[in-house]
N, C-alpha and C positions, 0 to 999 in steps of 0.2 A: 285198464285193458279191455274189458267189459264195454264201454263207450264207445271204444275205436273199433271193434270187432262186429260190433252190430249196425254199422256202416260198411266196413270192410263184406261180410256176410251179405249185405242186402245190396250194395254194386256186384259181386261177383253173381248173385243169383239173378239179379235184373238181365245185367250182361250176357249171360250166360245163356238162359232161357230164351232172352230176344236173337242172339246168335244164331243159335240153333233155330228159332222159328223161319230167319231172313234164310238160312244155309236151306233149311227143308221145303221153302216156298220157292228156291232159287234151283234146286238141282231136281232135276225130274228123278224120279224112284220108280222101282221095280213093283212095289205094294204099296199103294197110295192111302188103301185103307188104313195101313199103320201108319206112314206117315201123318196122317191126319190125327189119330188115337195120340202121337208122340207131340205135335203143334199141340192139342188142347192141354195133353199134360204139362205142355210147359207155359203156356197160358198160365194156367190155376200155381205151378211154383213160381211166377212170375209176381203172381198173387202175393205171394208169403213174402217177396223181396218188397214190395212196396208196404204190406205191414210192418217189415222191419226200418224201413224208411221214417214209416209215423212214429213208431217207438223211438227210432234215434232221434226224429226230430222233436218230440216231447221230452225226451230225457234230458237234453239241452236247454229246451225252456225250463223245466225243474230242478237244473242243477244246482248242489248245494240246497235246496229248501224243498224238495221232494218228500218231509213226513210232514210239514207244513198243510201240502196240499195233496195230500194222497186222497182223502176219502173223496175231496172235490174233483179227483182227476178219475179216481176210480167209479162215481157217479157221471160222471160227464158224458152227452149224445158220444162224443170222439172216441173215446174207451169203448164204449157201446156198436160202434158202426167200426172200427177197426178190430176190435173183437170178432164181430163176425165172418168181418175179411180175410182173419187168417182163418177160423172154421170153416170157410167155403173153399178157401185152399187148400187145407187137412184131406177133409173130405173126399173134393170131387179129384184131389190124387189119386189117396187110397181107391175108389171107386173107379177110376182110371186103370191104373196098375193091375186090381183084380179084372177088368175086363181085356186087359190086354194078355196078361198071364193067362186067362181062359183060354183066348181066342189063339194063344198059341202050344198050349195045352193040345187043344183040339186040332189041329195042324200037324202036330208033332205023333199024336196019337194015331191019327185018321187021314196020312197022308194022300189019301184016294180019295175022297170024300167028295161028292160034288155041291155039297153044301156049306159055303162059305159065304162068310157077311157081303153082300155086295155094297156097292157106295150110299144108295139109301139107306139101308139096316144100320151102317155105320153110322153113319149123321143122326140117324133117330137113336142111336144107343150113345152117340157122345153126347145131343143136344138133351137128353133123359137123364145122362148122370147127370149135367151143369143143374137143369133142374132142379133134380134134387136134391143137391148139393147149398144151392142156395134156399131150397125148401127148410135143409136140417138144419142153417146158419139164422133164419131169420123166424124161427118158432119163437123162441124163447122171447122178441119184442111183444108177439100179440096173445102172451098169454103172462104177464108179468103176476100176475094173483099164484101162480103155481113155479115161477122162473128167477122172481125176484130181479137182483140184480146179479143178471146170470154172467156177463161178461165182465162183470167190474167185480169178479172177488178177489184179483190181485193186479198188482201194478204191469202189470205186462198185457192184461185184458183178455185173457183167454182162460176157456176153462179147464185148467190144467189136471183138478182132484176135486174131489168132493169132502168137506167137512161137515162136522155137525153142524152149524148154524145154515147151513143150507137149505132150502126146501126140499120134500120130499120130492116135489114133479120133479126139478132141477135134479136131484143128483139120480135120480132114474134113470131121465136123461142122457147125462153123461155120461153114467153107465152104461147104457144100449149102446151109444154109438162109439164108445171106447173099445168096448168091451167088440162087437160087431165088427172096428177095423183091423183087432186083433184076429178074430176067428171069421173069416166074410161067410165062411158056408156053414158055420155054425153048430164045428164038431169040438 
C-alpha cells in the first residue's frame, strides 16, 4: 500500500502544484503580489512531489533486498542530494506560508495602511526566502566534520529526529530549524 501511495501522493502533488501554477499564469488577478507568493509556494511543493518521485523510484529498484543495501543507499551522493530537495521544500514552504500569513495579517489589521509590499519588495522577499531556504538545505554538505551523514540517517533521506549517535552540530541543527518552523516568531 505504502508503494502505491508514494506514487499516488507525488502525481497528484506534481499535478496539482503545476495546475495551479499554469491556472495563475493564465488568469489575470486582482493582487498579483499574492499571486506570485502562491506560484512560488507551489513551485517549492512541487519540490516535495519530485522527491517523492526519487523515493518511489529507488524503492523499486530496492525491492525485496532494501536491508541488503540500506547503509549503501543511505551513504549514497542520491540519498544525499534528494535529502536536501525535500529540505528546501520543507522550508522555503514554511517560510512562504509565514510570510504570506504576515503580509495578510497586516492587511487584515491595517486596512488603511498605505504601506504595502509593492512588486519589487515582493520579488526580493520570495527571491530571500528561496535563498535561504536552499542556504538551510545545502549547510550540512560543506560542513560534514560537524553534520556527518546528515541526510542518510534513514531510508527515506531526510532528517526526520535526532538520535543519540548523531553529532552534536547535526542535531542543533535540526533542532533550530524544527523547532523555528514550529514557533517562526519565537514565542
Amino acid at each position: 500500500i505504502l508503494r502505491v501511495f508514494v506514487w499516488v501522493v507525488a502525481c497528484i502533488t506534481c499535478f496539482g502544484n503545476v495546475f495551479v501554477i499554469c491556472l495563475r499564469s493564465c488568469v489575470v488577478s486582482e493582487n498579483r503580489h499574492h499571486a506570485m507568493s502562491i506560484m512560488a509556494l507551489c513551485c517549492a511543493d512541487c519540490l516535495m512531489g519530485i522527491y517523492l518521485f526519487f523515493i518511489g523510484t529507488y524503492d523499486i529498484r530496492y525491492c525485496g533486498e532494501y536491508n541488503r543495501h540500506a547503509q549503501e543507499w543511505m551513504e549514497s551522493i542520491q540519498c544525499q542530494l534528494i535529502g536536501s530537495l525535500a529540505m528546501l521544500s520543507t522550508e522555503v514552504s514554511v517560510m512562504l506560508l509565514t510570510y504570506m500569513t504576515v503580509e495578510k495579517y497586516l492587511c487584515i489589521v491595517f486596512p488603511f495602511s498605505p504601506h504595502r509590499a509593492g512588486k519589487k519588495q515582493t520579488l526580493f522577499i520570495l527571491i530571500t526566502i528561496w535563498v535561504l531556504g536552499f542556504i538551510i538545505a545545502v549547510v550540512p554538505f560543506f560542513y560534514k566534520d560537524s553534520f556527518g551523514n546528515y541526510y542518510g540517517r534513514n531510508g527515506v533521506c531526510f532528517p526526520l529526529n535526532s538520535d543519540q549517535t548523531e553529532k552534536l552540530g547535526a542535531s542543533i541543527y535540526s533542532t533550530s530549524i524544527f523547532l523555528g518552523e514550529t514557533e517562526p516568531c519565537g514565542t
